[in-house]
C-alpha positions in Angstrom: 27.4 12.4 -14.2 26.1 13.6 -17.8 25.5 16.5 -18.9 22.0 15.5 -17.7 22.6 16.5 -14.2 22.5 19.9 -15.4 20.0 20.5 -18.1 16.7 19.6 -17.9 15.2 19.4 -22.0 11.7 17.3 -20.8 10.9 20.3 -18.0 7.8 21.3 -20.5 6.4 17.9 -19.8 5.4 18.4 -16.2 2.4 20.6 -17.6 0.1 17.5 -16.8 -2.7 18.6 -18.7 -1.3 20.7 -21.2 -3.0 20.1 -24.7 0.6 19.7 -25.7 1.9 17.5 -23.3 -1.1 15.4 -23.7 -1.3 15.2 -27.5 2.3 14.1 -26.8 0.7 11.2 -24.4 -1.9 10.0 -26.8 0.7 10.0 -29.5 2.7 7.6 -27.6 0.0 5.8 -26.5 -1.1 4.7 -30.1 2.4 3.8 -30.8 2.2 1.6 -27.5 -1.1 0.1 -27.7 -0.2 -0.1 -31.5 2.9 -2.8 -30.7 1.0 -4.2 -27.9 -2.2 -4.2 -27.8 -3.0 -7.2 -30.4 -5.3 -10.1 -30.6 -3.1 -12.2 -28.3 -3.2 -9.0 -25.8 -6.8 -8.6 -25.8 -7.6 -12.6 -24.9 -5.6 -12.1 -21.8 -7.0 -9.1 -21.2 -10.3 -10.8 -21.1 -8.7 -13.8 -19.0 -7.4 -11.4 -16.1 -10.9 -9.8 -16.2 -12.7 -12.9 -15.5 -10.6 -13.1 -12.3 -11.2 -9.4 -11.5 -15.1 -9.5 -12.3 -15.4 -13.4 -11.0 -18.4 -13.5 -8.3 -17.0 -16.1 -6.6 -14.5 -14.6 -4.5 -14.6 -13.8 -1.2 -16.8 -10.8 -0.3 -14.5 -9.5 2.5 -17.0 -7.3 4.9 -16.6 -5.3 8.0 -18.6 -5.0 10.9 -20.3 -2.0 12.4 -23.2 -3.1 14.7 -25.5 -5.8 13.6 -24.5 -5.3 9.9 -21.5 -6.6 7.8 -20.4 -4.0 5.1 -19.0 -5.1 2.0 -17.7 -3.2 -1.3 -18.2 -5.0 -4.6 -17.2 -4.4 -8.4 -17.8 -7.3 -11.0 -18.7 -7.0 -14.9 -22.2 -5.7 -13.9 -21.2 -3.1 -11.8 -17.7 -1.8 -12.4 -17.6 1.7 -10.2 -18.7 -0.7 -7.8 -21.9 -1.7 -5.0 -21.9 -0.5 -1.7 -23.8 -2.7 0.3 -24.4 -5.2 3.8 -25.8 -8.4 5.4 -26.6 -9.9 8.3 -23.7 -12.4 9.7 -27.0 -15.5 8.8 -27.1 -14.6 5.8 -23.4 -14.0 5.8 -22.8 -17.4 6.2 -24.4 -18.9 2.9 -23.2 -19.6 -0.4 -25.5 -16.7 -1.8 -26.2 -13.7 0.9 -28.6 -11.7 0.2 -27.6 -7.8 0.1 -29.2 -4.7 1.5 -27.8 -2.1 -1.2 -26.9 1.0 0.0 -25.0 2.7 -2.7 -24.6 2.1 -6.1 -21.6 4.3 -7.9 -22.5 3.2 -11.5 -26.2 4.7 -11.3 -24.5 7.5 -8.9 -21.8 8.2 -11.6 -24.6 8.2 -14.3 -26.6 10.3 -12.7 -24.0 12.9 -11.6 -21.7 12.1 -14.6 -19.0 11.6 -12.7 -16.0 8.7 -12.7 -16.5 8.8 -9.1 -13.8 6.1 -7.4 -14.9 4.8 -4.0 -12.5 6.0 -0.9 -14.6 4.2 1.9 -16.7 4.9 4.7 -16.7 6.7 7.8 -19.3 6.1 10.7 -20.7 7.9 13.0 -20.8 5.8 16.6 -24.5 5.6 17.3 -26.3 6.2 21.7 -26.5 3.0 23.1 -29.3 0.7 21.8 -29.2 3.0 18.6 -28.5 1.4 15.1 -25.9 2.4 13.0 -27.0 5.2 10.6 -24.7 7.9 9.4 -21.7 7.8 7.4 -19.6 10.0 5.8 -18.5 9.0 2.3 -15.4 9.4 0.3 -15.7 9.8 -3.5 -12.5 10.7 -5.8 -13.3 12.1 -9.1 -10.8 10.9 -11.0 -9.1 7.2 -8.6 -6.6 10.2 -7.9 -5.8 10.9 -3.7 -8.0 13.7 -3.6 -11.4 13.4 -2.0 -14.8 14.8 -1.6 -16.5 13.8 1.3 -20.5 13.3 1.6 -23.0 12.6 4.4 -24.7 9.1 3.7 -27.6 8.2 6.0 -28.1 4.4 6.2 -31.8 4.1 7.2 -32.6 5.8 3.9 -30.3 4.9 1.7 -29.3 8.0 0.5 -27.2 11.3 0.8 -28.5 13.7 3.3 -30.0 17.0 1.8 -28.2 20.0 3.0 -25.8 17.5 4.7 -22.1 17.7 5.6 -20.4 18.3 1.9 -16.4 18.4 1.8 -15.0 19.4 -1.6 -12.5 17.4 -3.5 -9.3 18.5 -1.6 -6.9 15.5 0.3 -7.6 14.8 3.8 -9.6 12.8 6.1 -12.7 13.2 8.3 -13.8 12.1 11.7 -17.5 12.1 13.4 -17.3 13.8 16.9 -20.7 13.8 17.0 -24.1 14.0 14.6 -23.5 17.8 14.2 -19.7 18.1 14.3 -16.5 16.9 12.2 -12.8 16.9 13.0 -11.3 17.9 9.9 -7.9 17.9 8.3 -8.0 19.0 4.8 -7.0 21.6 2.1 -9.9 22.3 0.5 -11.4 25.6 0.1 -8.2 27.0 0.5 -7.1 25.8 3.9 -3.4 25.7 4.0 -1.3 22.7 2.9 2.2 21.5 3.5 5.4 21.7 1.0 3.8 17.8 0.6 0.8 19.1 -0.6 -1.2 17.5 2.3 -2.9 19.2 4.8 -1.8 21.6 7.3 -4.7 21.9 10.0 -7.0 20.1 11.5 -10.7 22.2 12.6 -13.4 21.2 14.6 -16.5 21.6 11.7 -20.2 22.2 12.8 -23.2 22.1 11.1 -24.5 24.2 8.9 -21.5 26.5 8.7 -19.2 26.8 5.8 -15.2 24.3 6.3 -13.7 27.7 6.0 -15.7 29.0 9.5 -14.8 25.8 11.1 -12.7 26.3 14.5 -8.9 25.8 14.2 -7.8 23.4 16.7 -4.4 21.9 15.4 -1.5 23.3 13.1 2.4 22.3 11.8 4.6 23.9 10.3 4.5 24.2 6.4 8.0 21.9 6.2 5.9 19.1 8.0 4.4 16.4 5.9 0.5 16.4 7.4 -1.7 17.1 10.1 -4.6 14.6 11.1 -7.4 15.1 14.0 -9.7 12.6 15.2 -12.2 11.2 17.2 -11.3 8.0 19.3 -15.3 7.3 20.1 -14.8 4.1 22.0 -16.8 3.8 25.0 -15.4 4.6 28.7 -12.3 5.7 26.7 -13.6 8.9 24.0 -10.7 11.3 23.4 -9.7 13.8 20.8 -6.5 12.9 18.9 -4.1 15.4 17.0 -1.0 13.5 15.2 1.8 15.6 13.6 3.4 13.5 11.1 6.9 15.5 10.5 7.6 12.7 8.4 7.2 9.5 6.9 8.8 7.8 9.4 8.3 10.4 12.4 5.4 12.0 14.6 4.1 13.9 17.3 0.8 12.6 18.9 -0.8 14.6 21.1 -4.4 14.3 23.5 -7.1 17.0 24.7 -7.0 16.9 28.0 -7.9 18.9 31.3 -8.4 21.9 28.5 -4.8 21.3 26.4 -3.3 19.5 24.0 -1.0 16.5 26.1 1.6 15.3 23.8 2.6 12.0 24.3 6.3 11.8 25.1 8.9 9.6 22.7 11.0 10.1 20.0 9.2 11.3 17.0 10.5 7.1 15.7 8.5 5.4 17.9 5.5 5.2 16.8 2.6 5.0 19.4 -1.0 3.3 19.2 -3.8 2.8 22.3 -6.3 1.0 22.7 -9.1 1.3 25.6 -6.5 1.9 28.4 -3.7 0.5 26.9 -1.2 2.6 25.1 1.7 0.6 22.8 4.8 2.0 22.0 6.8 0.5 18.5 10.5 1.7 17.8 12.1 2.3 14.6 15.5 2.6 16.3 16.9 1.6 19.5 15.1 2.8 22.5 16.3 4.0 25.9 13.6 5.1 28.0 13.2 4.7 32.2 16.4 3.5 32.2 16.3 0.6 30.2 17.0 -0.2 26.4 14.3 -1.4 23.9 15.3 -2.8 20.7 14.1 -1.2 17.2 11.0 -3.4 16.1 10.1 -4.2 19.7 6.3 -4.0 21.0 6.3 -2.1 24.3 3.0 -1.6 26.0 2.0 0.3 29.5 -1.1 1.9 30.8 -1.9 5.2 28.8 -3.1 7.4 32.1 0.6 6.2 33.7 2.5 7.2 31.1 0.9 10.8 30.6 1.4 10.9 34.3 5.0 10.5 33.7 5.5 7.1 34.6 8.0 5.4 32.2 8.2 1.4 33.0 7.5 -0.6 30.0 6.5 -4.5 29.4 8.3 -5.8 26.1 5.4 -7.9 24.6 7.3 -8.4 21.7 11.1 -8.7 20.8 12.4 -9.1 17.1 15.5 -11.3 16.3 17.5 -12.1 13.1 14.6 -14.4 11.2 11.6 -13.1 13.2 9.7 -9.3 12.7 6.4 -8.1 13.7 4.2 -6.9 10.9 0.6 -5.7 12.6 -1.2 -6.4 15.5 -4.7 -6.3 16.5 -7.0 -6.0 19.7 -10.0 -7.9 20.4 -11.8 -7.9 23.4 -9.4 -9.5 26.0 -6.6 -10.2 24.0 -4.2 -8.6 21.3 -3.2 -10.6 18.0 0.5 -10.1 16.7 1.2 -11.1 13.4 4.5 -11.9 13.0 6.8 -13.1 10.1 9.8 -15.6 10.5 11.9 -15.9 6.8 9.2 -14.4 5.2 6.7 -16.7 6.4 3.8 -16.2 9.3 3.5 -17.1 12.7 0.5 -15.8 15.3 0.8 -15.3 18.6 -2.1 -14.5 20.9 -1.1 -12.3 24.4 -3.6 -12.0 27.1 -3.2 -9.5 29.9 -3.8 -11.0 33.6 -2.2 -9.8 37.2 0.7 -12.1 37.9 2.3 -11.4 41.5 0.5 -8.1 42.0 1.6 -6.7 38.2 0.2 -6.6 34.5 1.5 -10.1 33.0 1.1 -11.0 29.4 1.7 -14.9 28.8 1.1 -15.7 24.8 0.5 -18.9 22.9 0.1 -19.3 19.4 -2.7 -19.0 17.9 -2.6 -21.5 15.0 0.3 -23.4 13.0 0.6 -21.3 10.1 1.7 -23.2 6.5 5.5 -22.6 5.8 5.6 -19.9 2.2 2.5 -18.8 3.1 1.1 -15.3 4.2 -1.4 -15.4 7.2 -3.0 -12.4 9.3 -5.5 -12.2 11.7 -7.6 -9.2 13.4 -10.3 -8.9 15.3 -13.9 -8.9 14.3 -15.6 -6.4 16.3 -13.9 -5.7 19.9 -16.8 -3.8 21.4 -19.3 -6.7 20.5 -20.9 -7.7 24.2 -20.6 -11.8 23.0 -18.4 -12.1 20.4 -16.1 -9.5 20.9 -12.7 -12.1 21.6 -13.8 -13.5 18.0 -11.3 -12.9 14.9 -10.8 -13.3 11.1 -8.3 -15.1 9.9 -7.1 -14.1 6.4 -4.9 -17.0 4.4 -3.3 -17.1 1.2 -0.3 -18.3 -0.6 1.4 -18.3 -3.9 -0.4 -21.4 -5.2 -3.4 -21.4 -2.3 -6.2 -19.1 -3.3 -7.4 -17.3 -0.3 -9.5 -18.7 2.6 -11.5 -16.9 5.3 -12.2 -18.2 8.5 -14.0 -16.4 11.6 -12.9 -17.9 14.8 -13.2 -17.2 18.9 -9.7 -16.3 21.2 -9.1 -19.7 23.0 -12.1 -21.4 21.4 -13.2 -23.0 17.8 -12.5 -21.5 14.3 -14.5 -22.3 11.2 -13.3 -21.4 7.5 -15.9 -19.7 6.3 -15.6 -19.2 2.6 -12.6 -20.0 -0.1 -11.5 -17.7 -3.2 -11.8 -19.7 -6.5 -8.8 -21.2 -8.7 -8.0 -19.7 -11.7 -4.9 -22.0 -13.2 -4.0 -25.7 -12.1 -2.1 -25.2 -9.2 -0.9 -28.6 -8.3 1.2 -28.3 -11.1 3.3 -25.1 -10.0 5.8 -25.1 -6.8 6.9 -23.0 -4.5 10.5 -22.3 -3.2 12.7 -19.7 -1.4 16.3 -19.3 -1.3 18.8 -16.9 -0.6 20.8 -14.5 -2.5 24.3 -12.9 -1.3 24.1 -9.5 -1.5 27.6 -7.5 -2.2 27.9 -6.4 1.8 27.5 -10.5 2.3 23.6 -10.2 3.6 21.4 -12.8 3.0 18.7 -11.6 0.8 15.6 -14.2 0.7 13.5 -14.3 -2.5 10.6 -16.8 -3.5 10.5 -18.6 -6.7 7.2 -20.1 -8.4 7.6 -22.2 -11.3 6.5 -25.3 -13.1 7.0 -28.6 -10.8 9.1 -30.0 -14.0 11.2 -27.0 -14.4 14.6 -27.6 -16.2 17.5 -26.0 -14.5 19.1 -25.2 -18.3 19.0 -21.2 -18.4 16.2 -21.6 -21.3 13.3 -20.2 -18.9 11.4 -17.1 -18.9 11.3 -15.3 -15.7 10.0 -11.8 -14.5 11.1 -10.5 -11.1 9.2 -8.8 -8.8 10.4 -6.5 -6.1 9.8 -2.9 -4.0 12.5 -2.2 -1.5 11.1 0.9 0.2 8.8 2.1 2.9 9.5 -0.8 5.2 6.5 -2.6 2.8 6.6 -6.5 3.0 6.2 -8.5 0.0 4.4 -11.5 1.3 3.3 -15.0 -0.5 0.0 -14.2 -1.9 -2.3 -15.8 -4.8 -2.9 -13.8 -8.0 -4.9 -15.4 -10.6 -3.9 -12.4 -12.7 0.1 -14.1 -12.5 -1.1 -17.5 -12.8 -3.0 -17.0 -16.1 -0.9 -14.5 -17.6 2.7 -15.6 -17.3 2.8 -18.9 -15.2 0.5 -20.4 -17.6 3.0 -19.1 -20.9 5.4 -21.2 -18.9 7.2 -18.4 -16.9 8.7 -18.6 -13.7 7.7 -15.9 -11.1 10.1 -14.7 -8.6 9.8 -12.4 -5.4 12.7 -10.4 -3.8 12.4 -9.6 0.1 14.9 -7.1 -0.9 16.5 -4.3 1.9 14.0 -1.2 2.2 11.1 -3.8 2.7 9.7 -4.7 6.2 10.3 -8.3 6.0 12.5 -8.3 8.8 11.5 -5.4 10.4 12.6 -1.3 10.6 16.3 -2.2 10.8 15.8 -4.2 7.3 14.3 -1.2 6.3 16.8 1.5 7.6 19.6 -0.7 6.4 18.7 1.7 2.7 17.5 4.4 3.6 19.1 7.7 1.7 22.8 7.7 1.2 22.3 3.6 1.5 19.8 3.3 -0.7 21.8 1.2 -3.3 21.5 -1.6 -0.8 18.1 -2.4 -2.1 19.6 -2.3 -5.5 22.7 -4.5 -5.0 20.1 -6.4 -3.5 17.7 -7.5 -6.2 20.9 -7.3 -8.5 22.0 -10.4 -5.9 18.8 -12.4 -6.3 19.0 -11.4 -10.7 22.4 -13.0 -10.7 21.5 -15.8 -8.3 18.7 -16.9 -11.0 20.9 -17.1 -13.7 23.6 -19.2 -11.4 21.1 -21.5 -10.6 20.3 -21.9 -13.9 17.0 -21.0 -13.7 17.7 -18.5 -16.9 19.9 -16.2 -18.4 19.7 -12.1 -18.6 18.2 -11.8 -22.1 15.2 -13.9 -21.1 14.7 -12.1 -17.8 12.7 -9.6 -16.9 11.8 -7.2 -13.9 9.0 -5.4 -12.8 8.0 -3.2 -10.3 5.8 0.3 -9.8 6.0 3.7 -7.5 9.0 3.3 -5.3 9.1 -0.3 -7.0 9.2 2.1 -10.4 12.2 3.7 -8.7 14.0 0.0 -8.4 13.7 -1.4 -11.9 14.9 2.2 -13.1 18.3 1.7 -11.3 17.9 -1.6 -13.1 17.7 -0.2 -16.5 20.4 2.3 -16.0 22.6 0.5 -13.5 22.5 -3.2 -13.6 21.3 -3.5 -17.9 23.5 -6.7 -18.8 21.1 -8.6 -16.4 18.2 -8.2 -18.0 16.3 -8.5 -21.1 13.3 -6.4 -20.0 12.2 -4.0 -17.4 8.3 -2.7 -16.9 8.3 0.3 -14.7 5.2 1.7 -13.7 3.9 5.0 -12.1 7.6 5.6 -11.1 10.0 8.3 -9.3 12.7 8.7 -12.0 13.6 12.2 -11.6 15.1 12.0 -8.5 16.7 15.8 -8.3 13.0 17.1 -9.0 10.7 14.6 -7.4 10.1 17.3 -3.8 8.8 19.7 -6.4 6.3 17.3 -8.1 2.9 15.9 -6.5 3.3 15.0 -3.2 7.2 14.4 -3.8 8.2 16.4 -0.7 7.0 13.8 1.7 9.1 11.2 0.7 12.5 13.1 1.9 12.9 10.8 5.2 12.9 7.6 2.8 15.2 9.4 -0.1 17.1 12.4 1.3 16.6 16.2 0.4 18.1 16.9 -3.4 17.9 20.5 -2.7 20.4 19.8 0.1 24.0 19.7 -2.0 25.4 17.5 0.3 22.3 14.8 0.2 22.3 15.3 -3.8 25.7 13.7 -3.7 24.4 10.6 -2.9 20.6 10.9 -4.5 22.4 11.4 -8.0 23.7 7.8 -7.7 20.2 6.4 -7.7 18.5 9.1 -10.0 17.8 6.8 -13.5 17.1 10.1 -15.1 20.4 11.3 -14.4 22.2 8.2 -14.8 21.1 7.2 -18.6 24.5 7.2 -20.9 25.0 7.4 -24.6 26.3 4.2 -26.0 24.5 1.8 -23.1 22.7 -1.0 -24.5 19.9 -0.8 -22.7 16.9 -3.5 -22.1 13.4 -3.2 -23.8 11.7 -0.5 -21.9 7.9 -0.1 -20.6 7.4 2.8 -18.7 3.7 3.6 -17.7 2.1 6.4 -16.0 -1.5 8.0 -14.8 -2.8 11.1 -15.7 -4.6 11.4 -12.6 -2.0 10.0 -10.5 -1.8 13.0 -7.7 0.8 11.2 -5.8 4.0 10.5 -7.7 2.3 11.9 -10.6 3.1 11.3 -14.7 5.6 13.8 -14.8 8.8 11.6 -14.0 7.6 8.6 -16.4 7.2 10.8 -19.1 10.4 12.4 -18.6 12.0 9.6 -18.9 10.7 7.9 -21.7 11.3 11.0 -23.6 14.5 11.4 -22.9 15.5 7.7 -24.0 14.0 8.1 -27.3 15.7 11.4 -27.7 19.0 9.9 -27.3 18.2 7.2 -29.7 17.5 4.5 -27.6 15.6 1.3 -29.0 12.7 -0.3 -27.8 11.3 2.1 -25.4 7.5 2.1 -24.4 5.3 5.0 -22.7 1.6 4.6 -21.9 -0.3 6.6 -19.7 -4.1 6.2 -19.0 -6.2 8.9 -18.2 -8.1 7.6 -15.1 -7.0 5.6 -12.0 -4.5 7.5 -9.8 -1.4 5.8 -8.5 -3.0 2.8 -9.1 -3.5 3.5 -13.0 -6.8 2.3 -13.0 -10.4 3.1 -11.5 -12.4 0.3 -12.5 -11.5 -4.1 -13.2 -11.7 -3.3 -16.9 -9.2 -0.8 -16.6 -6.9 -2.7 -14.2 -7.0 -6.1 -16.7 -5.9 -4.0 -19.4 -3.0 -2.5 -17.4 -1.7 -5.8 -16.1 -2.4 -7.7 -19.6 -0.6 -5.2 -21.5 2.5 -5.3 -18.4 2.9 -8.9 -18.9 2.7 -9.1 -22.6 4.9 -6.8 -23.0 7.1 -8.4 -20.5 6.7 -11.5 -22.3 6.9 -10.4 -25.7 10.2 -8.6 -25.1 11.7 -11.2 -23.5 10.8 -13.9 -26.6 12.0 -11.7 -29.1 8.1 -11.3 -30.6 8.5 -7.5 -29.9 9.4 -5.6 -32.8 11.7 -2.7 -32.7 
């Protein structure tokens, strides 16, 4: 290691909102926007907001009752409408909307950025409409939230109604005059994560910090959450313990207690009506019999409480084949599952079969090969159209399709995105990389159909690696205009870390095997240049958060393959990252750097600690949010200053102001973070970038 490991010279930086920290952010952001931002930059700025803004995509709704909600920004209205239909008017080219909220005017009014955070409703009596919601507002497109009550019949906020200040947390209706609260606002205690700690049953017209205690973990856990599961025949009150990222505690009120629901804190459990499903991260012995990691395990929830422990495998993974999600309508549950990266759909129906729960399956519909395809139910309490589903479609080159369809009946599409570049003359491919332990590491290329295997092309690589997160096939006009357009290829890694095969692709690098993911997308980088498809100085990668993470181990392990590396709202600083935002609740996917034994292994993928006098390093972009409370600015601008302290060329920094994690609030904001990403990308790696 340097002399890094030990000394820390950027430490004044983490003062996010120091008026020296931040005249040091606007300084670099001139120099930034001052190399990037030209003429050239601000037409495709404008082309990636006419995707953004364009009224023609699909309005995707949800459906609470009669109504089908929908949440829209376009040029007009760029904080964004709240508003609904009727499925009638649903179905036209042009519905007509009841509005409901409107954030601009709200924003204007309140001056406020307020971000929208969704909505929460309140399960009506029977025969009742659908009229009270709880809103979610950020302030800043940050994680924390304040929390208003909405009433639907008049369109507006309730006076003297439920108000939760901008903490993090969630709420959930019990009924009209009660919450179920987790938060840490008002000074209710959070976790080392900076999440929340409790969760309290709040009343009306009392103050969150009089609200009744009802759940607690320990400080070293990573949240608490309590809810309301208001489904007819089946209410119940719900307290989850999330020790981890990866582990939990779940636990029921009943008969007067808290019933925890026995299984490894790995296995992650979900119910439904009277169903209760069971999904391993690891193997599983349980009842005497072994379930495999990534299996679907289901049994009746009253049986197991009761202690019984005989489980129906409903689904079992192999070597190509993973589950991803699953749905319940009605009378049936939805599995979306994912063979080489692709999707399949199987439908499973539960029936008696020789005096015992059976569950035949059948697929649901022949899914495209390279393409991404999920569906989930429309609305499973709905008395006649509860077995109906939407099907969601989209693929590299395919812009996406919506079709609404009925379990073991027809399917109509129902409405199509638009195109934004000439697709028919782009393909799609996959192949496999070798990774250094010999895996088989799939990755999807999309280039020109007349695409000359000579090493002359372009190319930016995408990838994540982390969190058991699939990258599927999926259409972006954003890509399309701004670098397949220029004549780029466009490559995706299914690298290790990812959930394209499941928890065990996942689990494969975790903490002390975390280069995995590394020598992984170093596999598919030097698999693109043996292929001819180019050569390091005219590649490029790209990747943000725990993606951030990756393309920094790029830049300080693997430089010599590539020209270029865009790194956005990133962990860098991997020996401080538990002390920074909500850094602490990422030690199950990382390791603990406070522990000296799991440091010895973090410091090998720490790119803070692993930058080197003397390297010659690719062009650098490194971009950050202000308002990012999750991995926070801190780390970006850390390292960025530390690379131009030690002489380094070509280095970047921007941070905007606004946006959170996802560095930006609003479309405009958004189409000038991805323009000036790929321009830069593409500048760097076409020598037009100066020095």
């Amino acid at each position: 290691m340097t002399a890094h490991d030990a000394v820390d010279e950027n430490i004044w930086l983490e003062d996010i909102h120091g008026e020296e920290q931040l005249a040091w952010v606007r300084e670099q952001n001139a120099r930034t926007e001052d190399a990037l931002d030209d003429g050239e930059f601000r037409g495709l700025q404008d082309r990636i907001l006419e995707v953004l803004d364009s009224t023609d995509r699909i309005p995707m709704v949800g459906k609470r009752g009669e109504w089908y909600y929908n949440f829209w920004r376009d040029a007009e209205h760029p904080k964004g409408l709240w508003r609904r239909t009727d499925w009638e008017s649903y179905l036209s080219e042009t519905p007509q909307w009841d509005l409901l909220l409107d954030l601009d005017a709200l924003a204007a009014e309140e001056d406020a950025e307020w971000v929208w955070h969704g909505a929460s409703f309140l399960r009506p009596a029977p025969g009742e409409p659908w009229r009270h919601a709880m809103i979610g507002l950020s302030p800043d497109g940050g994680d924390a939230v304040t929390y208003r009550e909405f009433d639907l019949e008049s369109r507006s906020f309730v006076t003297d109604g439920f108000i939760l200040p901008t903490a993090k947390g969630s709420v959930s209706w019990e009924n009209l005059d009660t919450l179920l609260v987790s938060t840490t606002a008002e000074g209710l205690p959070a976790t080392q994560s900076s999440y929340p700690r409790t969760g309290v049953r709040w009343r009306r017209g009392t103050s969150i910090t009089e609200a009744d205690l009802l759940f607690a973990v320990p400080q070293e856990h990573m949240v608490a959450s309590l809810a309301f599961d208001s489904t007819p025949g089946f209410e119940r009150l719900v307290a989850v313990d999330y020790v981890d990222f990866f582990s939990d505690e779940v636990s029921l009120w009943r008969d007067g207690a808290w019933a925890r629901i026995e299984k490894p804190g790995t296995v992650h459990a979900s119910w439904h009506r009277e169903w209760l499903l069971f999904r391993p991260r690891d193997a599983w012995n349980v009842g005497g019999a072994d379930y495999a990691a990534g299996s679907l395990l289901v049994t009746r929830l009253d049986a197991w409480l009761d202690g019984d422990r005989s489980l129906t495998v409903l689904f079992e993974p192999d070597s190509r084949t993973s589950l991803q999600s699953y749905s319940w309508t009605r009378n049936h549950l939805l599995l979306n599952l994912l063979e080489d990266v692709s999707s399949r759909i199987l439908v499973l129906t539960p029936g008696e079969e020789d005096g015992r729960t059976a569950w035949p399956s059948e697929v649901l519909d022949a899914c495209p090969p390279l393409h991404d395809v999920n569906a989930y139910a429309v609305d499973d309490e709905d008395e006649q159209d509860g077995d109906d589903y939407w099907l969601v479609a989209t693929g590299f080159l395919t812009p996406s399709t919506l079709t609404r369809g009925t379990v073991g009946g027809a399917h109509t599409e129902l409405k199509s995105a638009p195109s934004f570049f000439s697709e028919a003359d782009y393909r799609v491919e996959q192949h496999f990389a070798t990774s250094a332990d010999g895996t088989r590491v799939p990755y999807f290329q999309v280039s020109r159909k007349d695409l000359v295997l000579d090493g002359g092309n372009v190319t930016l690589l995408s990838g994540y690696g982390g969190f058991e997160v699939s990258r599927t096939p999926a259409y972006s006009g954003t890509v399309g205009r701004a670098w397949l357009e220029r004549g780029g290829v466009y490559v995706v890694a299914n690298i290790r870390g990812g959930g394209e095969y499941g928890p065990s692709w996942h689990t494969a690098a975790l903490q002390a095997n975390r280069h995995r993911a590394y020598e992984d997308f170093a596999a598919v980088a030097r698999d693109l240049v043996s292929r001819d498809v180019t050569v390091p100085k005219l590649l490029g990668c790209a990747g943000g958060s725990n993606g951030g993470l990756l393309v920094g181990n790029m830049l300080t392990q693997f430089p010599e393959l590539f020209g270029a590396v865009s790194c956005g709202v990133p962990l860098l600083d991997m020996r401080r990252y538990t002390q920074l935002s909500a850094g602490a609740s990422w030690i199950a996917e990382y390791g603990d750097p406070d522990d000296p034994e799991q440091w010895e292994f973090i410091k090998t993928f720490s790119p803070y600690h692993l930058l080197k006098d003397g390297v010659d390093y690719p062009y650098s972009f490194i971009w950050s949010s202000t308002s990012d409370d999750r991995v926070g600015p801190v780390q970006a601008r850390k390292m960025a200053a530390r690379m131009q302290a030690m002489g380094v060329p070509n280095v970047w920094y921007h941070e905007t102001i606004e946006g959170g994690h996802a560095g930006a609030s609003d479309n405009r904001q958004a189409a000038a973070l991805q323009a000036r990403n790929h321009h830069f990308l593409w500048k760097a790696l076409t020598g037009e970038l100066p020095g």
